[in-house]
C-alpha positions, 0 to 999 in steps of 0.5 A: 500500500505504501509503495502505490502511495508513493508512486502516486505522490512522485506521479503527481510530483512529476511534470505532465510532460514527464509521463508521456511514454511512447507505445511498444506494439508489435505482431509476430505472423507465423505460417506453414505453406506448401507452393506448387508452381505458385508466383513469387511475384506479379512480374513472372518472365521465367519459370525459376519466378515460380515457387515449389517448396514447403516454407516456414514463413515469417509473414510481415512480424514485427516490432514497433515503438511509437508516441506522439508529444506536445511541444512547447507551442500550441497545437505542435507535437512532434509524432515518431515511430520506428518499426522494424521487420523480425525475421522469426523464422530466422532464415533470413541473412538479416534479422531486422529490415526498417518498415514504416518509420518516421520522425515529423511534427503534427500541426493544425494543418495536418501531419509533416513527417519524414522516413521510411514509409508506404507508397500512396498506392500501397496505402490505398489497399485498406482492408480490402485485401482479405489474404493481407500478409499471407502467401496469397497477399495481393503482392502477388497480381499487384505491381506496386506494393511498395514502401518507399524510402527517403520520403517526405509526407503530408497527411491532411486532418481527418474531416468526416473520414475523409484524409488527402496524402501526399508523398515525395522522394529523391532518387539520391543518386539511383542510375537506372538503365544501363550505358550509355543510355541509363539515367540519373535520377537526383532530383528531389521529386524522382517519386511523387504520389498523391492520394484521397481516401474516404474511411468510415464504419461502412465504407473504404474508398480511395484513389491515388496516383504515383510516378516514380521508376523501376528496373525489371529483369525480362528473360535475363535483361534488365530494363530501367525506366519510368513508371505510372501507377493509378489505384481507386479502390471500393470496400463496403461492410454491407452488414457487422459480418459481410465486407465486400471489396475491390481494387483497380490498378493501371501502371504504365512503365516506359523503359529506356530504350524500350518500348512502353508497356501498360498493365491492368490489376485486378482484385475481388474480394468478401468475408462473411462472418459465420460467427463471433469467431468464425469466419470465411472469404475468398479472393480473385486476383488478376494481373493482365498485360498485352504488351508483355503477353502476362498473364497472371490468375489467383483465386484463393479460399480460406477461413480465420477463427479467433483464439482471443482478443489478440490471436487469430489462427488462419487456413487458406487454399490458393489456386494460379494460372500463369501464362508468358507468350512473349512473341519471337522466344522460346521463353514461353510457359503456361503453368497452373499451379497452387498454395496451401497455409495454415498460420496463427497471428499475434499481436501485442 
């Protein structure tokens, strides 16, 4: 009893600025998975970018400290998080890789703040990935999941669920393409995107656009150049069990050298809760491109059931069909292939 009455008296000894403690948070996402010809990623150009194996995976666990404190000035406080990836399954040549991390200022006119940090179009998925984090995430039909480095980032006050975003980057340097015809991309807007979104109790919707650069590798060779990406995604809880969604996304990349090429993402998807605990969804995924004969389908069914407030064990049967028929090459494939998991997720 003394001990609670001596902590209280040095509490309200102690300067309110002297309790402010910043939020330790984490989530460890751990699954066993069994792919079969399964895409690794959107962008399949061989048959060594299709996976065969069982794996033990480490699902986006991580680590994070995060606070926000007043400052010596009216309605300024500085906001700071760091968040780093854990490798728990411990395969990885690196234990920990920076997530979203950030040191800015929160003001009247919005939050200003600078790290490492989600694209606006990455950003612009909401919940309506229902296989978020799993190896049938939507990374796998999507080109831009992206979380940029070196950014510099506005997010607007809430008004009625509506926040405006908008990001830029510098290339620091980066040298795309190859001689002589690479480029040097130093300027401090080498990435920008700007985006809008609407989240409330019974709707998500955004839209947002990104220019920024990339390299892919097609059947050996590297390509470097410009890339579009424009998102617009819809979700709707149609009743406290039902959530129906679904994401749109064009992206145009206009390599050096080469000639343009545009790609069309799709994505569909629905949970119903059959219970407080139980529930079961599905997916469809679809990454089409003319321009570079891709073809890239997923369909995915599964099911969580909640262990507690803060545990969730999931289960999920995956299906793909992938198709490169890039004209005057031998390199061609189509492939049907699929993907079982089973997991647990904890967070804290």
């Amino acid at each position: 009893m003394k001990k609670h009455l001596l902590a209280l008296a040095v509490s309200a000894a102690l300067p309110v600025s002297a309790l402010a403690a910043p939020t330790f948070y984490g989530k460890i996402n751990l699954s066993v998975d069994k792919t079969s010809d399964y895409p690794e990623g959107p962008l399949v150009f061989t048959e060594d970018d299709l996976s065969d194996a069982w794996f033990v995976s480490s699902n986006s666990s991580r680590l994070g400290v995060r606070g926000k404190e007043p400052l010596d000035f009216d309605n300024l406080s500085v906001i700071y998080q760091y968040e780093a990836g854990y490798d728990v399954d411990g395969d990885s040549s690196s234990t920990f890789s920076t997530r979203n991390s950030f040191l800015g200022l929160s003001t009247v006119a919005g939050k200003f703040f600078a790290g490492r940090f989600d694209s606006v179009v990455k950003d612009a998925e909401g919940w309506v990935d229902q296989f978020n984090e799993t190896v049938a995430d939507m990374d796998v039909v999507f080109l831009t999941q992206n979380r940029n480095s070196n950014t510099l980032n506005w997010e607007s006050p809430e008004l009625s669920g509506l926040v405006i975003r908008a990001q830029i980057a510098p290339g620091e340097g980066d040298e795309i393409g190859t001689a002589p015809d690479n480029e040097l991309k130093d300027g401090l807007t080498d990435t920008w995107g700007v985006s809008v979104t609407l989240d409330n109790d019974a709707l998500y919707a955004a839209l947002a656009y990104e220019s920024s650069y990339d390299e892919i590798a097609v059947v050996g060779t590297t390509f470097g150049g410009d890339r579009d990406a424009l998102r617009g995604t819809f979700g709707v809880q149609a009743t406290d069990s039902v959530q129906l969604g679904v994401i749109a996304e064009q992206v145009t990349f206009d390599p050096i050298g080469g000639d343009e090429a545009d790609l069309m993402s799709y994505l569909v998807s629905g949970r119903v809760g059959l219970n407080d605990r139980l529930g079961v969804k599905a997916q469809a995924g679809l990454l089409d491109s003319s321009d570079l004969e891709l073809d890239v389908q997923v369909v995915t069914l599964g099911m969580d059931y909640k262990l507690g407030d803060q545990t969730t064990a999931y289960g999920l049967l995956s299906a793909s069909d992938t198709d490169f028929d890039p004209d005057g090459t031998a390199n061609d494939f189509d492939e049907s292939g699929n993907a079982f998991s089973v997991g647990m997720v904890h967070k804290f």
